[in-house]
C-alpha positions, 0 to 999 in steps of 0.5 A: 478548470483553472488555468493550475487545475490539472486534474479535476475528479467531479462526482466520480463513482465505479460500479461492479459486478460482483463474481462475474465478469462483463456486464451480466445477463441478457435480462440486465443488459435489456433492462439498461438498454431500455433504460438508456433509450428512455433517458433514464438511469442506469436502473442498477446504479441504485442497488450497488452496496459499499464497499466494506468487505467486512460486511456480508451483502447480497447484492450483485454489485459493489461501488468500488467509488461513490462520489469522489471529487477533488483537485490536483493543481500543477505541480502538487504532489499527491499522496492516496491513502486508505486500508487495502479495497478503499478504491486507491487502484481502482481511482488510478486506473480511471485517472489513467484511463485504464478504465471509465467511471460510471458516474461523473467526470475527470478532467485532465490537463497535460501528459500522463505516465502511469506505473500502475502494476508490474509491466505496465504498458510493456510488451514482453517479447519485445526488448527493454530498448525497444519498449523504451521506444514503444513507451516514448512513442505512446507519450508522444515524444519524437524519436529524437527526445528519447534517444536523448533520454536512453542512456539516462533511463538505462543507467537509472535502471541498472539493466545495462547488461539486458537492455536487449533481451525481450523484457518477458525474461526480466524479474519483476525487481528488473521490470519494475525498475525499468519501468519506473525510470522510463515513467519518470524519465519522459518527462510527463506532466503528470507521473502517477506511481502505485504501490508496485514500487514495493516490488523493489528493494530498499535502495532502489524505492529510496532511489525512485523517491528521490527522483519523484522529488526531483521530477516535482520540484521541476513544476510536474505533478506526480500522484502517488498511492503507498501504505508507507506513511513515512514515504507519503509524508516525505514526499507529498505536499496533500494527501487524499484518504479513501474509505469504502470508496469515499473521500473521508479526508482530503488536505495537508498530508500530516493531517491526513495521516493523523486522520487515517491512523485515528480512524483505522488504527485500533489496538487489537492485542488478542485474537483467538482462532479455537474452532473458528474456520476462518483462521488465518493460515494455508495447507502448511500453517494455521494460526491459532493465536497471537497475543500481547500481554502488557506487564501493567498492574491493572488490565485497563492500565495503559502500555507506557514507554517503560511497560514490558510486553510479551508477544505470544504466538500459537499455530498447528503445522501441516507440514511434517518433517520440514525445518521452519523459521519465524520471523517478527516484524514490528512496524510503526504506523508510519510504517518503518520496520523497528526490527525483524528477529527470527525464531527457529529453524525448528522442525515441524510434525504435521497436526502438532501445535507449536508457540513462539514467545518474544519479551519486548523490554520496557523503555525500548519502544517510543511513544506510537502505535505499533503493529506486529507482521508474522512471517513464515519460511521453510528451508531457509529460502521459501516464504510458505505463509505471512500475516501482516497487521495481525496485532496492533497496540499503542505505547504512550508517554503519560508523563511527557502529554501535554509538555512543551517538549511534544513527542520525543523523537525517534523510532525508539527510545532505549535506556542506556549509559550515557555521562557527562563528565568535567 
């Protein structure tokens, strides 16, 4: 490596077994053996599928990786992106040391802190204070160094009042909070931070990525995995989009962002699930339809800024006798939240089917795509059932394409009275 590479991935694959854990049979485990002893390789490194959940395989084993390489030099900060299963987890763990590719190599030049999941590196029965210590030690920073940093971590985490309660206790907002201040507080060379951020609320993640700002902007090297494209761009000078285990873009964020939402992003403005056993759904609610209907003179005629849609909802409850509500987030690609509106409460009887009709007003919506998440909750208080991405369609700006003025900013663009007078 250079002397700036500080992390080199070089033809880094993952191989696993599906439906089982450890390696397999006494039958594989002799087959590789004797493989191994001939100087051969791994003869079930050939028969691994890819990995595409959406296609049926009848396979043992799916590559989680094939291939991957790139660099990451000193103090760049690097976004992972890609659908849920593209091999983001899988590729942090290796960099992390959680687990070993199967095939190729990482090299890595300097100090890692991981915050790879809820609880990451913590013992629960011992305290926050004492797994502070515990995760200092581990990161190699003497007892001194940490100390100077304790008062710093605990404020930053806001669990003062717990500092010495066993962390088993904590809720997974309060875990993850110290985690993230004790990551970022020690002062690795390299921070690597998963999606577990999402754990926290609004104020907090908006708090953890202005200290990941902080911490690059001191030369460190932060590698960081989100599906919320707006807080990769902020943050990350690159980006790496992962597909079916595979590089599919690597370089300047905002073009791998334009890249990925191209590529994985299509208008899905209709789905029917009438006799189809797969059916989104669980033993309290089954969607049977979700719809958006475009108020267009012809049906190929594109959604434009002042088109109006209705949003049209159908599912069967199996609960009986429960008051439910409704609520409808629509998101941008770049994932800000335009709103969220509840319908409801209403009580369900179980096997009745029930709709939900929402009127969105033209010139509301700016020119993006956009996606619909459903949301479920039972006595005002319980989450019984969600869908996220269930409808995904585009609005466009036919009149502005191709003017000097660009996209016009914004997450809407409403009509509304506004003069100018002498």
């Amino acid at each position: 490596m250079s002397n700036e590479v500080v992390i080199k991935a070089e033809n880094v694959s993952k191989l696993y077994r599906l439906g089982q854990v450890g390696t397999g049979t006494l039958s594989h485990d002799l087959k590789r053996w004797w493989a191994t002893a001939r100087g051969k390789e791994d003869p079930y490194l050939k028969v691994g599928v890819e990995n595409d959940r959406t296609k049926k395989s009848n396979s043992d084993y799916a590559w989680a990786l094939q291939d991957i390489n790139f660099n990451v030099e000193r103090g760049d900060t690097l976004g992972i992106i890609g659908k849920n299963g593209a091999g983001k987890s899988t590729l942090l763990k290796i960099l992390s040391r959680v687990t070993t590719p199967t095939k190729g190599e990482i090299k890595v030049r300097g100090r890692i802190a991981s915050l790879l999941e809820v609880g990451t590196g913590f013992h629960p029965e011992l305290t926050g204070k004492e797994n502070i210590y515990m995760n200092g030690a581990i990161l190699g920073m003497t007892k001194r160094e940490i100390s100077s940093k304790f008062d710093e971590i605990v404020d930053f985490a806001g669990v003062e009042l717990y500092i010495n309660t066993p962390v088993k206790r904590y809720s997974s907002g309060m875990y993850v909070r110290l985690a993230f201040a004790v990551a970022a507080h020690l002062e690795p060379e390299i921070l690597i931070v998963d999606e577990v951020l999402a754990v926290g609320d609004a104020e907090f993640q908006k708090k953890c990525l202005g200290k990941m700002g902080d911490v690059a902007s001191h030369g460190r090297t932060i590698i960081f995995v989100s599906h919320n494209m707006q807080a990769v761009q902020s943050l990350c000078k690159t980006a790496l989009y992962l597909k079916a285990g595979r590089v599919a873009d690597v370089g300047r964020t905002d073009m791998v962002i334009n890249n990925y939402l191209s590529r994985e992003i299509k208008n899905c403005m209709e789905r029917d699930w009438n006799g189809d056993n797969e059916a989104p759904g669980n033993e309290y609610i089954k969607m049977v339809a979700a719809r958006a209907i475009p108020h267009v003179a012809n049906p190929n005629d594109p959604i434009t800024v002042g088109t109006p849609i209705t949003m049209q909802f159908e599912f069967i409850s199996y609960l009986d006798k429960v008051p439910i509500e409704l609520s409808l987030l629509l998101f941008t690609f770049a994932g800000v939240c335009i709103f969220n509106l509840g319908a409801g409460p209403l009580t369900l009887e179980k096997g009745k089917k029930y709709k939900s009709e929402l009127q969105i007003p033209g010139n509301l919506l700016n020119d993006d795509i956009y996606t619909i998440n459903l949301l479920f909750v039972k006595d005002s208080s319980t989450k019984i059932f969600t869908i996220e991405d269930l409808l995904t369609f585009e609005v466009v700006d036919e009149a502005r394409e191709g003017s000097w003025f660009g996209k016009w900013p914004g997450a809407i663009r409403p009509i509304l009275p506004f003069t100018l007078t002498q």
